[in-house]
Structures are given as structure tokens and as C-alpha cells.
LONU-236262 format. One record per atom (N, C-alpha, C): residue in one letter; x, y, z. Coordinates in pm, whole numbers, padded with zeros to 5 digits, always signed. Atoms other than C-alpha are relative to their C-alpha. Example, Ala and Ser with C-alpha at 12.3 -4.5 7.8 and 13.67 -1.06 7.14 Angstrom:
<rs>
A+00089-00119+00000;A+01230-00450+00780;A+00090+00120+00000;S-00082-00119-00006;S+01367-00106+00714;S-00077+00109+00073;
</rs>
This chain:
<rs>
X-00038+00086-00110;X-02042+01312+00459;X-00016-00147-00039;X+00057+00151+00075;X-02222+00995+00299;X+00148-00065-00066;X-00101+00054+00065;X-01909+01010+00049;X+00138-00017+00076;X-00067+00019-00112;X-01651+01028+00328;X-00020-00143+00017;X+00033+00114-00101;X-01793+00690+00490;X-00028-00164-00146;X-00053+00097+00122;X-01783+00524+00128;X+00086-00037-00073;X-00167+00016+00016;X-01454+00570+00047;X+00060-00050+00102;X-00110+00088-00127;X-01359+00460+00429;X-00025-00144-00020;X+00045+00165-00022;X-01562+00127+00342;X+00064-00044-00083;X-00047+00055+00116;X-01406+00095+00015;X+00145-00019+00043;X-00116-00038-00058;X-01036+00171+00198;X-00025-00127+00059;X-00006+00146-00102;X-01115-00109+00446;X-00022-00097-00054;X-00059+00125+00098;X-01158-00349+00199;X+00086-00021-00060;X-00179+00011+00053;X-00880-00272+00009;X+00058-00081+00132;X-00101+00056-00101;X-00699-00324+00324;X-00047-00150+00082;X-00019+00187-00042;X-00867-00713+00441;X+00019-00030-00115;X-00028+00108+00141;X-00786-00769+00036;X+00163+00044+00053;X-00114+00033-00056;X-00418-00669+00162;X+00061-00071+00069;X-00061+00083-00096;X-00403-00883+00460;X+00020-00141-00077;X+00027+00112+00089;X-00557-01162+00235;X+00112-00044-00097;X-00122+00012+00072;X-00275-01108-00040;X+00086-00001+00063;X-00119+00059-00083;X-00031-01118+00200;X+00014-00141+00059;X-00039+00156-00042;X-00081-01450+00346;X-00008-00058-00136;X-00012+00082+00107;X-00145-01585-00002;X+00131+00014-00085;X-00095-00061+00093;X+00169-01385-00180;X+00109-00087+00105;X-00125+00099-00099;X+00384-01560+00153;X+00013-00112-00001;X+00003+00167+00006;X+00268-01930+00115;X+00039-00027-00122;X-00066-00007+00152;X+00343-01847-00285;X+00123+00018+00055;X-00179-00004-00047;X+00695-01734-00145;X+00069-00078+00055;X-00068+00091-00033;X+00768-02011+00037;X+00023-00134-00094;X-00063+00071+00106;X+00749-02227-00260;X+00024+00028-00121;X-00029-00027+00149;X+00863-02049-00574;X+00106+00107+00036;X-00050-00136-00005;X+01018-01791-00388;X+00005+00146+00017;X+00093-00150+00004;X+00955-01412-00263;X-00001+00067-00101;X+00011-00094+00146;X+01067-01188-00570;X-00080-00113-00102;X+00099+00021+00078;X+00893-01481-00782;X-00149+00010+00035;X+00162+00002-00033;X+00592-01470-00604;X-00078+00117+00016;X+00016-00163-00018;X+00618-01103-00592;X-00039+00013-00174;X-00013-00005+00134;X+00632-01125-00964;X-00122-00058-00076;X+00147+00092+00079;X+00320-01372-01060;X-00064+00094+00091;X+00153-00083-00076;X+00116-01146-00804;X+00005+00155-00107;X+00014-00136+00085;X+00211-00824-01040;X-00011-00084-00157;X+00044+00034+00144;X+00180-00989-01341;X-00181-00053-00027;X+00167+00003+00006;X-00204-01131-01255;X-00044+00095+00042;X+00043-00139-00009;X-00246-00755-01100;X+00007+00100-00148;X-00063-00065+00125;X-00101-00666-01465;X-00104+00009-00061;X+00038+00073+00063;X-00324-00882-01651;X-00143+00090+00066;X+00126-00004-00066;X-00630-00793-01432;X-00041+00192-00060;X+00007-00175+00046;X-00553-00383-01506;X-00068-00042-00107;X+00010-00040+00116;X-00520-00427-01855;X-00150-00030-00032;X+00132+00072+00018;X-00854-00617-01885;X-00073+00169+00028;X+00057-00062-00043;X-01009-00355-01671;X+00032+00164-00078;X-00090-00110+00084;X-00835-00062-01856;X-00098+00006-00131;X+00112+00058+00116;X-01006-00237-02190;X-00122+00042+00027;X+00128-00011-00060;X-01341-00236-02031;X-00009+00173+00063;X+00092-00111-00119;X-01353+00090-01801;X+00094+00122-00079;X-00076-00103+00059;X-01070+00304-01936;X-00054+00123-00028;X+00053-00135+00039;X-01112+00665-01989;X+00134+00047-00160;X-00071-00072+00099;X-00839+00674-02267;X+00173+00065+00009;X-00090-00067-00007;X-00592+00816-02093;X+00161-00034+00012;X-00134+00020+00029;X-00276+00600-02157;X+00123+00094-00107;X-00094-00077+00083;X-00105+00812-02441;X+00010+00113+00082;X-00090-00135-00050;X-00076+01135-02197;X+00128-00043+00115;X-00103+00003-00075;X+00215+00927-02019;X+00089+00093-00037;X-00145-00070+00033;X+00494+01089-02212;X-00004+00133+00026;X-00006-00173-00070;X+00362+01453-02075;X-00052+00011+00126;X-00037-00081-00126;X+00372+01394-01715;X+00134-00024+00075;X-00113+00013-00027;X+00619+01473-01503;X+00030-00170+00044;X-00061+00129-00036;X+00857+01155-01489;X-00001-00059+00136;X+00040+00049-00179;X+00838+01124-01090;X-00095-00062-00002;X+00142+00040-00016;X+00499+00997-01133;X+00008-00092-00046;X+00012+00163+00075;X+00604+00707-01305;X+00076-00105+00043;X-00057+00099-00072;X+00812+00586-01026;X-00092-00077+00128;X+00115+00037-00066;X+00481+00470-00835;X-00030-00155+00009;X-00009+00171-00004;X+00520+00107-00960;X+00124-00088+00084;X-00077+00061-00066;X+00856+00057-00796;X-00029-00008+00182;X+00067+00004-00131;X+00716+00143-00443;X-00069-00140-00002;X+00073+00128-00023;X+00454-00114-00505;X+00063-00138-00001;X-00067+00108+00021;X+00687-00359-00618;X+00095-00046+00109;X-00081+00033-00108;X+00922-00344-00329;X-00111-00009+00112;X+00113+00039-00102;X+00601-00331-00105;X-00030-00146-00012;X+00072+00112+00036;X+00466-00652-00269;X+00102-00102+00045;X-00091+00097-00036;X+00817-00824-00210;X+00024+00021+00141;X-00067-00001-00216;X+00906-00694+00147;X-00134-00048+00069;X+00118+00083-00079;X+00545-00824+00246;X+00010-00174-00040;X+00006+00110-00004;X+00589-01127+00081;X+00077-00123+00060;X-00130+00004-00094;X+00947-01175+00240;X-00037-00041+00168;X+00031+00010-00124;X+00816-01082+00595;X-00114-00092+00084;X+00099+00120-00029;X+00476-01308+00623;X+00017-00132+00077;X-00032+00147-00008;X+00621-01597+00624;X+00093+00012+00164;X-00097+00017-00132;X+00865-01510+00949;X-00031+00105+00134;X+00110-00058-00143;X+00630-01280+01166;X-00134+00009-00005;X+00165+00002+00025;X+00303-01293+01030;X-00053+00110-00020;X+00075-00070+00050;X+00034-01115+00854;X+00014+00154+00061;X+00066-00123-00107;X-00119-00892+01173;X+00153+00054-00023;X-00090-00097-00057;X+00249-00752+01301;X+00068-00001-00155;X-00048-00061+00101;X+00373-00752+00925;X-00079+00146-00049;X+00108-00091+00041;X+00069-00528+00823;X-00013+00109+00110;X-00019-00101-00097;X+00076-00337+01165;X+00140+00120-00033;X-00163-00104+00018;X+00456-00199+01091;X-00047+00051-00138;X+00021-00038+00140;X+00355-00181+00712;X-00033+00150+00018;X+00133-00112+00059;X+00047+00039+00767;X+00060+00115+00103;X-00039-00084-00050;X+00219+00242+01040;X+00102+00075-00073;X-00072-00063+00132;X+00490+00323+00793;X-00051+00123-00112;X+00105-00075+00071;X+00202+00451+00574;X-00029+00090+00076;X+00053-00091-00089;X+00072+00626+00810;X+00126+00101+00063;X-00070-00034-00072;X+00396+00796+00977;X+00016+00114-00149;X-00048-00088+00143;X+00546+00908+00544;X-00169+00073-00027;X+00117-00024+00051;X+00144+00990+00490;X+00001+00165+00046;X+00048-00106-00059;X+00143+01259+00705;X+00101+00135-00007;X-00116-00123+00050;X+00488+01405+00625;X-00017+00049-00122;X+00017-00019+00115;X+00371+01400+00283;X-00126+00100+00006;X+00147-00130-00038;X+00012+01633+00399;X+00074+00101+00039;X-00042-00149-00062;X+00208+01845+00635;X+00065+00083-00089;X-00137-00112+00066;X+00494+01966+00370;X-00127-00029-00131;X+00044+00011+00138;X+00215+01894+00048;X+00081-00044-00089;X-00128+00076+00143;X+00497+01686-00144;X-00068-00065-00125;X+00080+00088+00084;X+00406+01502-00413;X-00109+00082-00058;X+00156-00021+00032;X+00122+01731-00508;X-00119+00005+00050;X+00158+00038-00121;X-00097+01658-00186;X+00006+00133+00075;X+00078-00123-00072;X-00299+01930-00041;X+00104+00020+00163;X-00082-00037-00088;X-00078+02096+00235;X-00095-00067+00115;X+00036+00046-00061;X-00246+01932+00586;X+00074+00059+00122;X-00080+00029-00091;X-00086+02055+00872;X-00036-00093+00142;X+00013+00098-00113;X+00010+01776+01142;X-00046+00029+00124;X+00007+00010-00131;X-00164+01779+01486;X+00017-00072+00085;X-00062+00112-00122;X-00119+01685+01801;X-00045-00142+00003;X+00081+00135-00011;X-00383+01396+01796;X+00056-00066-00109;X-00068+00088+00072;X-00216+01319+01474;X+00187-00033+00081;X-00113+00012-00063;X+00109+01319+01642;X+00013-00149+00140;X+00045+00046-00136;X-00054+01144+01964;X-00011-00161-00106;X+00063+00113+00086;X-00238+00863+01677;X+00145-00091-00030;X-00101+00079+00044;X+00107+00802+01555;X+00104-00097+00117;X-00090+00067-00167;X+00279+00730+01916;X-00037-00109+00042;X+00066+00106-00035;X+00029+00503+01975;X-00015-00102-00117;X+00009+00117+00121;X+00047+00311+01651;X+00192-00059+00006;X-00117+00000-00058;X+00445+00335+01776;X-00006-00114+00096;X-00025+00083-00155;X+00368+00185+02117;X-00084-00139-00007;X+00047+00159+00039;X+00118-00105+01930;X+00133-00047-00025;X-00104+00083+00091;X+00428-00239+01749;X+00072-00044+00095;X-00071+00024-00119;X+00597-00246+02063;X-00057-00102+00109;X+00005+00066-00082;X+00373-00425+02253;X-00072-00138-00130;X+00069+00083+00118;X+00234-00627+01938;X+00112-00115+00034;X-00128+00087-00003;X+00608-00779+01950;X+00035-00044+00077;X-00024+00079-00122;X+00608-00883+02305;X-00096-00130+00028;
</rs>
């Protein structure tokens, strides 16, 4: 249970270092540009891996060429994430950019548990998940009024 509630803390930081990169990746977009500013934020995320890769690495770069190829389309997601946030910032803001974002996440997350796609442990959807999502539906709705 302990490890449960350390992975949610570690999750929730990730996500105020998301909100954070988003207003900074949008004020970069308004002067260099979104795809460039989308572009210096993956290239110092690049830079920052490889370092860390160096340092922590387990080795395991050479088994790219034996997995399946789907798995190596994981960077273009991010990349169109990194630009459609950096795009949207700037013309509705952080909160209701990151609200639609993470509901997004949350809506494909669960289609991806219920059917096990991708490799993820089958999950089937309940109502409260069903209910969770309506209501992350009916924020956006009133977020925007």
C-alpha cells in the first residue's frame, strides 16, 4: 500500500512539472514559435535522457532492433503532445489546457485497461469509472463557462 501512495506522489509531481512546462514551453512559443519551442523542449529532454541514460542506464539500448516496432512509435505521441500544449497555452491557458489534456488521458487510459491494448493488464471499466469520467466531461464544460 506504502508503494501505491509513492508512485501517486511521484505521478503528482510529474504532473505540477507538466503544468510548469506548459506555461514555460507557451511563453517559448510565443517567441520562437510552437513546433520550435516544441523542439528545444525535446532536445533539452534529449540531452537530459542521454546524460541520465550514461549515469543510471541498465544497458538496455541495443535490444531496440528486437522489439516489436509499435513500441517505437511512443515518441511521436509525445511530440504532438508537447506541440498541441504548447500551441494551446498561450490561447486558453494552462488549468483548462491541462484539464481537456488529462481528461483525454484519462477517457483513451481506460479504453486501453478495459480491452488490455498495448500490452496493459485487461481492467474492466466501471461504473464509478464511467461516472469519474462524466464528471471530468461536465468539469470541461463548466471550466469553459
Amino acid at each position: 500500500m506504502l508503494v501505491n501512495y509513492l508512485f501517486s506522489l511521484l505521478a503528482l509531481l510529474a504532473g505540477a512539472g507538466v503544468a510548469i512546462q506548459s506555461q514555460i514551453n507557451g511563453e517559448l512559443g510565443k517567441r520562437v514559435g510552437p513546433l520550435e519551442a516544441s523542439l528545444i523542449s525535446f532536445t533539452i529532454g534529449t540531452i537530459t535522457l542521454f546524460v541520465l541514460v550514461l549515469l543510471f542506464g541498465k544497458g538496455g539500448i541495443p535490444s531496440i532492433a528486437s522489439v516489436p516496432k509499435w513500441q517505437l512509435v511512443g515518441g511521436l505521441f509525445g511530440a504532438f503532445f508537447v506541440a498541441v500544449i504548447t500551441l494551446c497555452v498561450p490561447k486558453i491557458g494552462v488549468s483548462l489546457t491541462l484539464l481537456v489534456a488529462i481528461t483525454g488521458q484519462i477517457i483513451i487510459g481506460a479504453i486501453i485497461n478495459h480491452y488490455g491494448l498495448f500490452g496493459a493488464a485487461a481492467m474492466p471499466i466501471s461504473m464509478q469509472k464511467l461516472a469519474a469520467i462524466g464528471l471530468m466531461l461536465t468539469a470541461i464544460a463548466i471550466y469553459n463557462h
